[in-house]
C-alpha positions in Angstrom: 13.4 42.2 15.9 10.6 39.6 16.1 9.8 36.6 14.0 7.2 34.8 14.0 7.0 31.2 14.6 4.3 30.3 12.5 4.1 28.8 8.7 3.2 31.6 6.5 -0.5 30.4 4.4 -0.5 30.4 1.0 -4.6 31.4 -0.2 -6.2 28.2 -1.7 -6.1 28.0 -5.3 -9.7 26.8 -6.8 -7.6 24.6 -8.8 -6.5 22.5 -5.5 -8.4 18.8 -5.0 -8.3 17.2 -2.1 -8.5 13.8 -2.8 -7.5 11.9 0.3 -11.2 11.2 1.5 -13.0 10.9 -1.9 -13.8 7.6 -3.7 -12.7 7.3 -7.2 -14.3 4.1 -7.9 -17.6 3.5 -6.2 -18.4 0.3 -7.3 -15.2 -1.2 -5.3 -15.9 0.8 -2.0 -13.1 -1.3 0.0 -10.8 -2.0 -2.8 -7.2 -1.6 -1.7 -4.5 -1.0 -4.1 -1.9 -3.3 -4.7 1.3 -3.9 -5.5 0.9 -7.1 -7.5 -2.6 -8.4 -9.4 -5.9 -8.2 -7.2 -6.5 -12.1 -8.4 -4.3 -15.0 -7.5 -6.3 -17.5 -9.4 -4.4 -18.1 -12.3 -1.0 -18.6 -10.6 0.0 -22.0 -9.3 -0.3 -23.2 -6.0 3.1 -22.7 -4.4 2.8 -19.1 -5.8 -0.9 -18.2 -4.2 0.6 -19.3 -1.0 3.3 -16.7 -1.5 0.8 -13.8 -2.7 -1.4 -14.7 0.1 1.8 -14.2 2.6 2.7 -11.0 0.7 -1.0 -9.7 0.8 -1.1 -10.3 4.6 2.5 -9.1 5.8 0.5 -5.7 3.9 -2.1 -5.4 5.7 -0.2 -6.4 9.2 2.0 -3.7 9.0 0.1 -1.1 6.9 2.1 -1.0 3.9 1.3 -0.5 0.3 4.4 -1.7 -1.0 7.4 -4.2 0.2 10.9 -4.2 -0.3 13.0 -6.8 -1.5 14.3 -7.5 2.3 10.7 -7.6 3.4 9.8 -10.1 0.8 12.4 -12.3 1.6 11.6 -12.1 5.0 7.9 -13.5 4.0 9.8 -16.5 2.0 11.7 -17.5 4.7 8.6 -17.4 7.3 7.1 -19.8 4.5 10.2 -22.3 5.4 12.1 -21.4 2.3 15.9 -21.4 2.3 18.6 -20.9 -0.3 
């Protein structure tokens, strides 16, 4: 008795998109989704700061979205404490 080791292919259905390398907007080539609002400019200062923090802890470690640890990790490298 033999099996085979490979994954059995299913034929592709015409109805499949593959949508990982296409643009859906092409007027914001670059624009990265986010978790919170694309503009900072109508929160205070204090909170920019934070959003700015948040935005770059993103992009550092190549995440779309943060957890609530993670975000208080970014506080507390701002020097806040409880």
């Amino acid at each position: 008795m033999s099996q085979s080791l490979e994954a059995p292919t299913a034929p592709l259905s015409d109805a499949f998109v593959d949508r990982r390398n296409t643009q859906t907007d092409s007027s914001f080539p670059n624009a990265e989704r986010r978790q919170f609002a694309n503009s900072h400019s109508e929160l205070s200062p204090d909170a920019q700061e934070l959003a700015r923090a948040i935005d770059e802890y993103k992009l550092r470690h190549r995440r779309r979205f943060i957890t609530y640890e993670e975000m208080l990790g970014v506080i507390s490298e701002l020097g806040y404490s409880k």
